[in-house]
MIZAPA-251544 format. One line per 5 residues: number of its first residue (from 1); their letters; for each residue x, y, z of N, C-alpha, C. Coordinates in nm, 2 decimals. Layout:
N
NUM> a> X,Y,Z,X,Y,Z,X,Y,Z  ...
//
This chain:
284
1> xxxxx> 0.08,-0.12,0.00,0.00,0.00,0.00,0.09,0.13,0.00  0.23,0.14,-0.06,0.31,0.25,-0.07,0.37,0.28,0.04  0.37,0.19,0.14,0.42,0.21,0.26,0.59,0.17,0.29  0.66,0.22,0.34,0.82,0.22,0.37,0.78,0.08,0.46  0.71,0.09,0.56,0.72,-0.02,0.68,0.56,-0.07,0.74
6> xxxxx> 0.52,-0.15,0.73,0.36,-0.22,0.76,0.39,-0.22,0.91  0.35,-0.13,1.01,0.35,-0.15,1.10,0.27,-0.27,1.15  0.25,-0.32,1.25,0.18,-0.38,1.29,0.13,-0.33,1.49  0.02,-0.38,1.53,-0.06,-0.37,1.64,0.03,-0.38,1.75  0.04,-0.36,1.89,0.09,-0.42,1.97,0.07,-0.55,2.01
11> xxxxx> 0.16,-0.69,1.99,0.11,-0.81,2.02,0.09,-0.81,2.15  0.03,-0.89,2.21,-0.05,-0.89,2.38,-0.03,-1.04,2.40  0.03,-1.07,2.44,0.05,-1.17,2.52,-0.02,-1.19,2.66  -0.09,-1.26,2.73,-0.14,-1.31,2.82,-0.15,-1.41,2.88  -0.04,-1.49,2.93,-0.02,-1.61,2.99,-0.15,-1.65,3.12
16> xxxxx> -0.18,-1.77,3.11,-0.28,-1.75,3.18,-0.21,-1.82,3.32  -0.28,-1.72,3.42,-0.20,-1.77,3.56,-0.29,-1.86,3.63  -0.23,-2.00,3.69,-0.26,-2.08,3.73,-0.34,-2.08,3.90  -0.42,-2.10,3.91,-0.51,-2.02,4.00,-0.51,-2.16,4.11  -0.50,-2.14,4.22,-0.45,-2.20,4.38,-0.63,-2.21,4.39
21> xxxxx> -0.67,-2.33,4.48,-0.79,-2.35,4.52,-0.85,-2.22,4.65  -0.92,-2.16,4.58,-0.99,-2.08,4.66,-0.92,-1.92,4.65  -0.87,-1.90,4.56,-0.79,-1.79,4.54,-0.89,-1.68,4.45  -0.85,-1.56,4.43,-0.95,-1.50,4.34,-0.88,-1.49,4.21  -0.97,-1.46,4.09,-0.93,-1.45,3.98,-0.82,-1.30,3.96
26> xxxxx> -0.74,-1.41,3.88,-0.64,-1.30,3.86,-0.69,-1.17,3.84  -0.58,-1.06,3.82,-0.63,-0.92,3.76,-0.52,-0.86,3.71  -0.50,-0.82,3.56,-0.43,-0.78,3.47,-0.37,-0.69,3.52  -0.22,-0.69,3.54,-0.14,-0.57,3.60,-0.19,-0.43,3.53  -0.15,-0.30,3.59,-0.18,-0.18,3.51,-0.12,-0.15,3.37
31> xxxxx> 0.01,-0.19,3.36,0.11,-0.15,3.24,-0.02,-0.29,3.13  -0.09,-0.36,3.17,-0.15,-0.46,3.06,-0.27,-0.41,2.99  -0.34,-0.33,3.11,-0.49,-0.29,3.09,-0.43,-0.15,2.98  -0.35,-0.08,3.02,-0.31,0.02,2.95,-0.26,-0.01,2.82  -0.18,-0.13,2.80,-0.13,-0.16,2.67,-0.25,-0.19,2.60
36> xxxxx> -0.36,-0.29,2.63,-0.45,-0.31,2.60,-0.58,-0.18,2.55  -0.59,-0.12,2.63,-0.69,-0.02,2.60,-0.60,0.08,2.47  -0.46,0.11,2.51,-0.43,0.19,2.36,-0.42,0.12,2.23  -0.44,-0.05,2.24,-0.45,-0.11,2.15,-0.56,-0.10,2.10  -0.67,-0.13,2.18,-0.80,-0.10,2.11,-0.89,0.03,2.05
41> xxxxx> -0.79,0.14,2.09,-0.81,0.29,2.02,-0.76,0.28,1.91  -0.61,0.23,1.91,-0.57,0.24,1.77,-0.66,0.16,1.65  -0.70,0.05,1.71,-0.74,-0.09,1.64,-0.90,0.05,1.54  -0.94,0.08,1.66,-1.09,0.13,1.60,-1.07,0.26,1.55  -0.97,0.37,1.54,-0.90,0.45,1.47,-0.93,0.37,1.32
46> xxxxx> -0.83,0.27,1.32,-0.78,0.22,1.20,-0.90,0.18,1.09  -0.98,0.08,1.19,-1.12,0.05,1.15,-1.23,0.17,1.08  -1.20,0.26,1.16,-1.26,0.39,1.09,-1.18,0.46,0.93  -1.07,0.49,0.95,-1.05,0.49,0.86,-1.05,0.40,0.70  -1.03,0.29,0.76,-1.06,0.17,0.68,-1.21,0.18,0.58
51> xxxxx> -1.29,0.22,0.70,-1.43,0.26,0.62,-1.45,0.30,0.54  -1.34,0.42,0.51,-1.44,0.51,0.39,-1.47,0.46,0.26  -1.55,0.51,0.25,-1.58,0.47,0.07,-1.49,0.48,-0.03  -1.42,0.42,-0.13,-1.28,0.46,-0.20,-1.34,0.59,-0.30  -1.46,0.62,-0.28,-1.50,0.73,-0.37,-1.55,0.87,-0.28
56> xxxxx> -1.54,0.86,-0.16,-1.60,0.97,-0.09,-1.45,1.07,-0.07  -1.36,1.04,-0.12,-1.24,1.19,-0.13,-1.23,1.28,-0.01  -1.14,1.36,-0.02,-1.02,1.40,0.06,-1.16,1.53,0.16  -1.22,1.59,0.08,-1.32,1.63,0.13,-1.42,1.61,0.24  -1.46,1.48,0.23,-1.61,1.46,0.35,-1.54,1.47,0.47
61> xxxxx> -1.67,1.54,0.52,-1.64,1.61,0.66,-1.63,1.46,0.74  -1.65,1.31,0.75,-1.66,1.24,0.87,-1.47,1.22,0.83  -1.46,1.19,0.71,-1.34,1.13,0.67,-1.23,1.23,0.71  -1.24,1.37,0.71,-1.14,1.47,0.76,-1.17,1.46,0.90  -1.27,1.45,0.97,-1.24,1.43,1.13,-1.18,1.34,1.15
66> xxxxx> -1.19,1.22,1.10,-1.11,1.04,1.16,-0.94,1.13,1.07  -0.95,1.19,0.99,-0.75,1.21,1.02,-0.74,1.30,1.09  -0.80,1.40,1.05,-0.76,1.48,1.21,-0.73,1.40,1.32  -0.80,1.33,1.39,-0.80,1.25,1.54,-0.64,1.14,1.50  -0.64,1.13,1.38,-0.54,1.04,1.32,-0.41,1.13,1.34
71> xxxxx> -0.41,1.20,1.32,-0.29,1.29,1.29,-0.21,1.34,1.45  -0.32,1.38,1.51,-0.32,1.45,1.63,-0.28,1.30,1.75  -0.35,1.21,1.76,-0.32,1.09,1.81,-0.16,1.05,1.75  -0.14,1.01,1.64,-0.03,1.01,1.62,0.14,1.09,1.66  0.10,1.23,1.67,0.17,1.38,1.75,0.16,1.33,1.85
76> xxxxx> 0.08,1.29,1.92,0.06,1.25,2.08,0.12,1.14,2.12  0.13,1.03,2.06,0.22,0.90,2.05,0.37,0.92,2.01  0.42,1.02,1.93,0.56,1.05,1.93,0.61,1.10,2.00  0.55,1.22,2.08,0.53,1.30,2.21,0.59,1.22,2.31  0.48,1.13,2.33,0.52,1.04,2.42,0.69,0.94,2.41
81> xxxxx> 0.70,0.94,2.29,0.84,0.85,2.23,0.96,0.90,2.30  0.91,1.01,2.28,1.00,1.14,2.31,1.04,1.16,2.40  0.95,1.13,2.54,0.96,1.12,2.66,1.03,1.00,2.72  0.96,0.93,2.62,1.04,0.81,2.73,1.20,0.80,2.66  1.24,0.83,2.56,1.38,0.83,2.52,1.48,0.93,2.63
86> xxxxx> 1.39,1.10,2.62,1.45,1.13,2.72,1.48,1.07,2.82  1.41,1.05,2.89,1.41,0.96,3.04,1.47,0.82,3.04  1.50,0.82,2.99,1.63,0.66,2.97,1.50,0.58,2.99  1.40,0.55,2.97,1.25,0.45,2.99,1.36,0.33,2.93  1.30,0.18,2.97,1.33,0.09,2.93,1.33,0.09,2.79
91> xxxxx> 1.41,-0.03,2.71,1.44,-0.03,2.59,1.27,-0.12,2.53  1.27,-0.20,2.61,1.10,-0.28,2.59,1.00,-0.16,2.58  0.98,-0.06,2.68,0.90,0.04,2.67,0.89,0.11,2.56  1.03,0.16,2.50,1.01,0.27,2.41,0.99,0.17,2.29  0.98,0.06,2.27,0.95,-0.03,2.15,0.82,-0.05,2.15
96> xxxxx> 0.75,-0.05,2.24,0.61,-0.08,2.28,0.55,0.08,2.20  0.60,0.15,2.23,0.57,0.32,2.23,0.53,0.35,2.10  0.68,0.30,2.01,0.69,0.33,1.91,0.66,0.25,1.76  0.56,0.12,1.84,0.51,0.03,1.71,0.34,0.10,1.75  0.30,0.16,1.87,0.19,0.23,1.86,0.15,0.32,1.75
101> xxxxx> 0.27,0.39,1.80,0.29,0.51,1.71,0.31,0.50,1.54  0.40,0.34,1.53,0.35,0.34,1.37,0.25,0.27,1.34  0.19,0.19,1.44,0.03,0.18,1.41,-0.06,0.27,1.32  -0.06,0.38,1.39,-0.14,0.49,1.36,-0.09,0.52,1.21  0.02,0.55,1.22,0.03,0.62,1.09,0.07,0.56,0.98
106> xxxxx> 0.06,0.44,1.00,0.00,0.29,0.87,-0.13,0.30,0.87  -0.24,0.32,0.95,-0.35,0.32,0.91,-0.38,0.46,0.85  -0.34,0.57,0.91,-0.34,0.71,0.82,-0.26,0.66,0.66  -0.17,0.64,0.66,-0.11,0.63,0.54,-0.17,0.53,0.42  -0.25,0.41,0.48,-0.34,0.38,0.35,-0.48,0.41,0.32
111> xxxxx> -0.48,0.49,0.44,-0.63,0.55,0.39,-0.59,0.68,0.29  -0.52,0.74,0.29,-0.49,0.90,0.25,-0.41,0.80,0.14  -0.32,0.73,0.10,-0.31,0.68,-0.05,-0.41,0.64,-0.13  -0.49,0.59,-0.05,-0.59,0.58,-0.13,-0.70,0.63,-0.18  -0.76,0.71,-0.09,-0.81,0.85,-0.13,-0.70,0.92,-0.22
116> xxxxx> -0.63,0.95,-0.25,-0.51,1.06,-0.30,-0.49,0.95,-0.44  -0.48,0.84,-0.44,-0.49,0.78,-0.59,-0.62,0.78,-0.70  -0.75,0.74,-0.58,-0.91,0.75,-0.65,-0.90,0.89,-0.70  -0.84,0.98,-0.63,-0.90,1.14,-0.65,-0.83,1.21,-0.76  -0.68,1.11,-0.84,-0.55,1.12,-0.90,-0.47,1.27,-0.85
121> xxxxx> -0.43,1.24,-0.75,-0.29,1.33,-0.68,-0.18,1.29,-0.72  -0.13,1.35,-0.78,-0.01,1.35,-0.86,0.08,1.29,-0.80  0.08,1.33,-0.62,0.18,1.27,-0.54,0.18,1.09,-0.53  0.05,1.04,-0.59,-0.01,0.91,-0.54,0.00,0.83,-0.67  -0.02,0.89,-0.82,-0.02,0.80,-0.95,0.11,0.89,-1.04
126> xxxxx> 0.18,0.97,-1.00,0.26,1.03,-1.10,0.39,1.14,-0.99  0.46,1.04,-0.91,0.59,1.06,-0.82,0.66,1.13,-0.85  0.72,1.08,-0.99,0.84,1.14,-1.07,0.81,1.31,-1.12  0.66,1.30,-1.17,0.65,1.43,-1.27,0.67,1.38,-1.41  0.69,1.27,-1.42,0.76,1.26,-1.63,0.57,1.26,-1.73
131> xxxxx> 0.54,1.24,-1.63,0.39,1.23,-1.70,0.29,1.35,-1.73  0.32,1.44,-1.65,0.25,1.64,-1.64,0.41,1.67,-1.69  0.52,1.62,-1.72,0.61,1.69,-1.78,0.64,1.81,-1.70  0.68,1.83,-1.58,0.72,1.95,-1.48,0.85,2.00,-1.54  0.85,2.12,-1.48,0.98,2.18,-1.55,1.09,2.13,-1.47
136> xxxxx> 1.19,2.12,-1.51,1.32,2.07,-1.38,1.45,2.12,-1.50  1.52,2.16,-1.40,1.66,2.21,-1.48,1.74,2.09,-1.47  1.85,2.12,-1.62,1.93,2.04,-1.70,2.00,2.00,-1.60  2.07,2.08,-1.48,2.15,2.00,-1.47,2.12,2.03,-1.27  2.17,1.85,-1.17,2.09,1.92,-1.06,2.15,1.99,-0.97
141> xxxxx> 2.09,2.01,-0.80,2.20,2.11,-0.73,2.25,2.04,-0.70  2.39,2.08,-0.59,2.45,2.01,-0.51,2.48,2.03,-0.38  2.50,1.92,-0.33,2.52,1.95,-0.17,2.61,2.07,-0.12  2.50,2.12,-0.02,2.64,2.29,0.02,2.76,2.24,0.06  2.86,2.27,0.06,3.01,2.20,0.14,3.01,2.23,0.24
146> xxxxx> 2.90,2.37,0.33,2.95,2.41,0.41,2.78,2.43,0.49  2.74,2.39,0.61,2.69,2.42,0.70,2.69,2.43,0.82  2.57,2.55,0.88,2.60,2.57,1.05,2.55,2.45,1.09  2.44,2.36,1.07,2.37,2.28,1.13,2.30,2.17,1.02  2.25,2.09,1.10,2.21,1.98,1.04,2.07,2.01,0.96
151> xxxxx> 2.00,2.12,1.02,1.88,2.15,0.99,1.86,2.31,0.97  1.78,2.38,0.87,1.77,2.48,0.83,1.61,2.55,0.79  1.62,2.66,0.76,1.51,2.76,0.73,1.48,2.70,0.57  1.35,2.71,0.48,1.30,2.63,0.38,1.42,2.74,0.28  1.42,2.86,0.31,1.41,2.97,0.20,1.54,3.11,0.26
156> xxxxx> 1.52,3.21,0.19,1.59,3.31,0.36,1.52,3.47,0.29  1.57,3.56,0.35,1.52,3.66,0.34,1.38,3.68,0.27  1.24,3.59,0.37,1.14,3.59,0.34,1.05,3.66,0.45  0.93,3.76,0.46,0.85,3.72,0.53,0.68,3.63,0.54  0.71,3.59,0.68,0.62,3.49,0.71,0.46,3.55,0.66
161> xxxxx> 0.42,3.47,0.55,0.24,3.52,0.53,0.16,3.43,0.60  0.05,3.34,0.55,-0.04,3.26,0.57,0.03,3.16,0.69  -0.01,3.14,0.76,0.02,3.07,0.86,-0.05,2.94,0.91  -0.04,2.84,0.98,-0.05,2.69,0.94,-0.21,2.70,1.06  -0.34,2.64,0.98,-0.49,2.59,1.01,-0.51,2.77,1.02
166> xxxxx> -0.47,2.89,0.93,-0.53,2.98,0.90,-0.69,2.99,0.83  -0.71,3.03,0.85,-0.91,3.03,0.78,-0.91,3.16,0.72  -0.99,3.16,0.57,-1.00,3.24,0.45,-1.06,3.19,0.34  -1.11,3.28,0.27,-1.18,3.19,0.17,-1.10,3.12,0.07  -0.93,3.14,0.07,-0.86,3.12,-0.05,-0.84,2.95,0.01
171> xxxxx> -0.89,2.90,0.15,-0.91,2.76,0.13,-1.04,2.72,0.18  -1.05,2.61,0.07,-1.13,2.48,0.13,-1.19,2.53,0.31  -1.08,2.49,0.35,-1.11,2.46,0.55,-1.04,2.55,0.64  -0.89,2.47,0.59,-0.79,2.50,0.70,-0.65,2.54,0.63  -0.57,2.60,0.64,-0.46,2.59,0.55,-0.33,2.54,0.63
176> xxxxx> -0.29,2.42,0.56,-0.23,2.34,0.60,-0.09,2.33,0.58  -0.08,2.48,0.55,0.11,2.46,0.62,0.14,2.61,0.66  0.28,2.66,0.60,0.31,2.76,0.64,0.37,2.84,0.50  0.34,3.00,0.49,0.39,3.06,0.35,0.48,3.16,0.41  0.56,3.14,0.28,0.70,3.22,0.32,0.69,3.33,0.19
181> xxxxx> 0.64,3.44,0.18,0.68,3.55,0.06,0.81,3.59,0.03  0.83,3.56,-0.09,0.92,3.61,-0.16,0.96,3.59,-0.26  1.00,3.66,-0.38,1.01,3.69,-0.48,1.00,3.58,-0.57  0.94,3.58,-0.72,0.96,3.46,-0.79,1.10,3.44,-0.85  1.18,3.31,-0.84,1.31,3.32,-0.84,1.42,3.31,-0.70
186> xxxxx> 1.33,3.31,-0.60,1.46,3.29,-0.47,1.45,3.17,-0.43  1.60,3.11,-0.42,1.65,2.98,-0.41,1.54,2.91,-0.29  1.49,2.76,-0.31,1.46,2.70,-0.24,1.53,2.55,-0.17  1.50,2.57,-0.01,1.63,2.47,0.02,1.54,2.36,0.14  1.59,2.30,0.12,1.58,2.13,0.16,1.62,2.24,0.33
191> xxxxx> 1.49,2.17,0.41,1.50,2.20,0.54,1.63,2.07,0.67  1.64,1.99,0.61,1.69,1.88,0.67,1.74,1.79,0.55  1.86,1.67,0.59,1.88,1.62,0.51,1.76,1.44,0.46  1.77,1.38,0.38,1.65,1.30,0.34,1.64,1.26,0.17  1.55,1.21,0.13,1.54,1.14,0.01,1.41,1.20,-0.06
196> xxxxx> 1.42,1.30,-0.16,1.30,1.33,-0.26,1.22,1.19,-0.25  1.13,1.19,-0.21,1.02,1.11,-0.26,0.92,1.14,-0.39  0.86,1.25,-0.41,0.80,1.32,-0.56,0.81,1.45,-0.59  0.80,1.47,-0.72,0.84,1.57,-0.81,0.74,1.64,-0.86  0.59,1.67,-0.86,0.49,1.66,-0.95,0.41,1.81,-0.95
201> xxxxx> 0.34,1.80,-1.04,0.30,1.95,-1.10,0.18,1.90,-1.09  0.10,2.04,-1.17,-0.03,1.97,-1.23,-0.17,2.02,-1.12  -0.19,1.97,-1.01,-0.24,2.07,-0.92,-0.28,2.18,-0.84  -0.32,2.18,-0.78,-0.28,2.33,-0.67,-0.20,2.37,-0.62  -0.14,2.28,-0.55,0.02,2.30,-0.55,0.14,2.34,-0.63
206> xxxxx> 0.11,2.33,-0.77,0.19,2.34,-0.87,0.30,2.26,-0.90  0.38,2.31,-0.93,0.54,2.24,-0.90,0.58,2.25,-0.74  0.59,2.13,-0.74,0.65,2.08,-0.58,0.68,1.96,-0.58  0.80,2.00,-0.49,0.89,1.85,-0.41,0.81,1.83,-0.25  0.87,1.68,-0.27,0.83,1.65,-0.12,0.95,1.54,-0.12
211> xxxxx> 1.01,1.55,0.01,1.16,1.54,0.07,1.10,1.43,0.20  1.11,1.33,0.22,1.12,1.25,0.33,1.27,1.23,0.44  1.24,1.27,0.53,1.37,1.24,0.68,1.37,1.17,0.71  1.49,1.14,0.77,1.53,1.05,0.84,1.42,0.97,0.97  1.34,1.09,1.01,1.28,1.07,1.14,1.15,0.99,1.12
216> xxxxx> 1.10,1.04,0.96,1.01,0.95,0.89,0.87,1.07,0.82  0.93,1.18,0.88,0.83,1.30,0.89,0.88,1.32,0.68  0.76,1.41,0.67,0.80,1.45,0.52,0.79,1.61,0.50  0.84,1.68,0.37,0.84,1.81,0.40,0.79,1.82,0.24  0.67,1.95,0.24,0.67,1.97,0.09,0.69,2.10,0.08
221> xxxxx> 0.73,2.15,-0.07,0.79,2.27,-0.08,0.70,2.27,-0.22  0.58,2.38,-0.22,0.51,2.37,-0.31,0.49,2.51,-0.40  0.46,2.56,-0.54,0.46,2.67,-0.62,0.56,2.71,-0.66  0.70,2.64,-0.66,0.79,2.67,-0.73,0.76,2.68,-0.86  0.90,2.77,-0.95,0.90,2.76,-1.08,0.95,2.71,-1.18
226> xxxxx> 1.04,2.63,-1.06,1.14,2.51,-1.12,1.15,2.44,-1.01  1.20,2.31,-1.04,1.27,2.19,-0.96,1.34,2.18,-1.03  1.49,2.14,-0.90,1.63,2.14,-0.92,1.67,2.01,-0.89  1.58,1.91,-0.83,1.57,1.77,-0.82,1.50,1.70,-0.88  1.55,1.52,-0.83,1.45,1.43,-0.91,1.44,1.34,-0.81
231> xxxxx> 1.32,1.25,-0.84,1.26,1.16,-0.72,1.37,1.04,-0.73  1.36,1.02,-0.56,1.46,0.89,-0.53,1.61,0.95,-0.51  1.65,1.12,-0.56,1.77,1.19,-0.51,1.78,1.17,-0.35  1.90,1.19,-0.33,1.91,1.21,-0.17,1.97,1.37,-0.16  1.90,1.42,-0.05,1.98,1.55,-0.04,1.98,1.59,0.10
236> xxxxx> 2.09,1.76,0.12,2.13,1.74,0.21,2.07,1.88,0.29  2.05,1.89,0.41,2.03,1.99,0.43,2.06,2.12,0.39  1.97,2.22,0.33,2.05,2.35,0.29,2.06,2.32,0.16  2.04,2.21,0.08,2.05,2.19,-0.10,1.92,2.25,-0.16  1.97,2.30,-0.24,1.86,2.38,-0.34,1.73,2.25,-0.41
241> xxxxx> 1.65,2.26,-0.40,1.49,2.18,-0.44,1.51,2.25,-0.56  1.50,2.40,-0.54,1.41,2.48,-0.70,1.38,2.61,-0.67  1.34,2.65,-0.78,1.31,2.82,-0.72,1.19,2.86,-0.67  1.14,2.92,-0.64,1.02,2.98,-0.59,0.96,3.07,-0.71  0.80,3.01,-0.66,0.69,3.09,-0.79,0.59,3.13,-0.73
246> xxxxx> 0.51,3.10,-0.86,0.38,3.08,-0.83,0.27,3.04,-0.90  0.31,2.93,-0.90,0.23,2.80,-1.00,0.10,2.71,-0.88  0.05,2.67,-0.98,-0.03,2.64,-0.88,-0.15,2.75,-0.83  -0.31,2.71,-0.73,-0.38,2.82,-0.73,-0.30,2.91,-0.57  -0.28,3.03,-0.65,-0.19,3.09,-0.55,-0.25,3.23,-0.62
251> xxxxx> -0.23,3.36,-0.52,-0.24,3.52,-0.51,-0.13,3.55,-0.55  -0.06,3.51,-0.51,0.11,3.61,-0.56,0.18,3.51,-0.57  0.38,3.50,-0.54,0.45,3.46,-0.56,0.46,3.42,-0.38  0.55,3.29,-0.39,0.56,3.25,-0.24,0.58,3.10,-0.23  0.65,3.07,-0.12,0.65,2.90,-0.08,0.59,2.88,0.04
256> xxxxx> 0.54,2.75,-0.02,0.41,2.67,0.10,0.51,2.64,0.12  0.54,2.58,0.25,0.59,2.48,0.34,0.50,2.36,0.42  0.50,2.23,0.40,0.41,2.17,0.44,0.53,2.06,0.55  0.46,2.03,0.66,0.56,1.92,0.71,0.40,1.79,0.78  0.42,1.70,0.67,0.35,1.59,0.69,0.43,1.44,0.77
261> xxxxx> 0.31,1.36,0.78,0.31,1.25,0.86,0.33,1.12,0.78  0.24,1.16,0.66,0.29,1.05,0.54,0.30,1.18,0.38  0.34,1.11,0.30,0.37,1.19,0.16,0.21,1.24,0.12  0.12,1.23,0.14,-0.03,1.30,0.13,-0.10,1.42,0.15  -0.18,1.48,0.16,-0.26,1.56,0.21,-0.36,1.53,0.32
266> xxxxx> -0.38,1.56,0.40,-0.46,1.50,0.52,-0.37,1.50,0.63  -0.22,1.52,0.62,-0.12,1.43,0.73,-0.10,1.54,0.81  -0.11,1.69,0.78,-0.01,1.80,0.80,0.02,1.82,0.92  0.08,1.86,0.99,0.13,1.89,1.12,0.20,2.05,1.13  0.17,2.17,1.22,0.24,2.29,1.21,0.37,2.26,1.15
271> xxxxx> 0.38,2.33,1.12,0.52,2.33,1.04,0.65,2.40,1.19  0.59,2.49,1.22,0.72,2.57,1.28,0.74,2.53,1.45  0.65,2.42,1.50,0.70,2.39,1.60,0.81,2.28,1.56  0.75,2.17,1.44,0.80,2.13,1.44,0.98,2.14,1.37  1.00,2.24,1.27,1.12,2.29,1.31,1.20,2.30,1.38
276> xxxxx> 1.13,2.41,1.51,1.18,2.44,1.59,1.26,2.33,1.74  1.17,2.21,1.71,1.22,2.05,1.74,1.37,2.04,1.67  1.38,2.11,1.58,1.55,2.10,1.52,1.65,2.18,1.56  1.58,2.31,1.57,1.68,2.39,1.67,1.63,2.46,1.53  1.56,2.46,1.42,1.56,2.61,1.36,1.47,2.69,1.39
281> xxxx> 1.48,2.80,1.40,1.38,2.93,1.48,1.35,3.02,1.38  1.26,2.99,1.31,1.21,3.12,1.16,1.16,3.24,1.21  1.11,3.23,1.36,1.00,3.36,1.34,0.87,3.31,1.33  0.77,3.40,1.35,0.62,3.33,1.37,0.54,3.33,1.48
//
C-alpha cells in the first residue's frame, strides 16, 4: 500500500495464571490494561479509517475528522516516544511506544493513498512528474560544502504570510502549512537532510517536491518555478529543491511549506514547531 514499513498492532501476550484453590481470579497488572486499552483505540482509529468509501475523497467532513484524530493521536504518541527516550525508559518500553505510534500512521497512510490515488494526486499516481512533464533544470543542485547545522530555514530573506490551520476563503477549510513571501526566483532549500520522494506539478500546488527524513516525517515545498531535483535523489540539508513561484492556485508569488506525517494531504502537522524541534527558529 506505498508504505516504507507495515506496522503492525501491539502483540499482547497473556499467559494465563494458574489459580490456587480458593484464590481469586487473577487481575491484569496496570502496564496490561493500558497496553491493552491503547490497542483498542488504535485498532478502531484504523477501523474507521478503513471505512471510507474509496469514492468519498479528501473532502467529506466524517473522513477529515477520523485524520484529524489520526494525525493528532499520532503527534501524541511520538510525544510520548520522546519522553520516554529522554528519560532513559526501558528499551522494551520505548519499542512498545513506538510500534503504537507506527500503528497509527499505517492506518493514516493507506487511507490517505488511497483516497489521494481515487481522487489522481499527482503525489499518489505520478511521483516522478515525467507524465505532467514539470519543469526541472538540465543539470541538478548540489550539496552545500559548508553548514552551520544539520537543519535549516526552507528559503531566507522571506517574510512569514499565511500561517498553518489559518481560515479564508482562499481555502477549502484549514490551511495546511506555512507561507513564506518572496520573490519569484529565490532559491529554495531542503529544510533537513532526506530522500526526494515526488516531483509533480499539475495541481494546486503546482510544482513541488516532497523530501522524506530521516525521522520519517515528510516536507513539501510547493509553487515553485522550477525543480532542481528528481525523485529517489538524496539531499542534504541546505540543498537547493528549486526556485520559488507561483504555480499552482496561489495570489502572488511564495513557498508553501508543508511538514507531513505520510507523503499526502490529510497528514499535515504545524510546520514551525515542528522545526523548531530542530533547533531552527524562523519567526512566527
Amino acid at each position: 500500500m506505498r508504505r516504507e514499513d507495515h506496522a503492525r498492532l501491539p502483540r499482547m501476550c497473556f499467559a494465563p495464571a494458574r489459580k490456587l484453590p480458593g484464590s481469586l481470579p487473577s487481575v491484569p497488572s496496570f502496564r496490561s490494561l493500558r497496553t491493552l486499552l491503547a490497542a483498542v483505540l488504535i485498532a478502531g482509529m484504523l477501523v474507521a479509517l478503513a471505512a471510507v468509501p474509496a469514492g468519498a475523497g479528501a473532502g467529506g467532513d466524517a473522513f477529515r475528522k477520523e485524520t484529524t484524530r489520526a494525525v493528532r493521536a499520532h503527534e501524541k504518541a511520538r510525544a510520548h516516544v520522546d519522553r520516554l527516550r529522554a528519560g532513559d525508559a526501558r528499551t522494551t518500553e520505548v519499542r512498545s511506544a513506538e510500534r503504537r505510534r507506527k500503528a497509527i500512521r499505517a492506518g493514516l497512510w493507506d487511507a490517505l493513498w488511497s483516497v489521494a490515488r481515487d481522487a489522481g494526486d499527482p503525489v499518489a499516481v505520478d511521483p516522478s512528474g515525467r507524465a505532467g512533464r514539470c519543469p526541472a533544470a538540465r543539470t541538478r543542485s548540489r550539496a552545500p560544502e559548508d553548514r552551520d547545522g544539520d537543519w535549516t530555514a526552507p528559503t531566507r530573506r522571506y517574510r512569514l504570510s499565511a500561517g498553518y490551520a489559518a481560515r479564508g476563503s482562499r481555502w477549502a477549510h484549514r490551511h495546511t502549512g506555512q507561507d513564506f513571501a518572496v520573490p519569484t526566483g529565490t532559491p529554495v532549500y531542503a529544510v533537513g537532510p532526506g530522500t526526494v520522494r515526488a516531483t509533480t506539478c499539475g495541481d494546486g500546488f503546482g510544482n513541488q517536491v516532497i523530501v522524506r527524513h530521516p525521522d520519517g516525517y515528510f516536507t513539501q515545498y510547493a509553487h515553485l518555478s522550477r525543480i532542481d531535483v528528481r525523485k529517489g535523489g538524496r539531499v542534504a540539508a541546505g540543498q537547493r529543491l528549486g526556485l520559488s513561484g507561483a504555480t499552482g492556485n496561489v495570489t502572488g508569488p511564495h513557498l508553501h511549506l508543508e511538514v507531513r506525517i505520510t507523503p499526502y494531504m490529510g497528514s499535515a502537522v504545524s510546520p514551525l514547531p515542528w522545526l523548531r524541534r530542530k533547533s531552527v527558529d524562523i519567526g512566527g
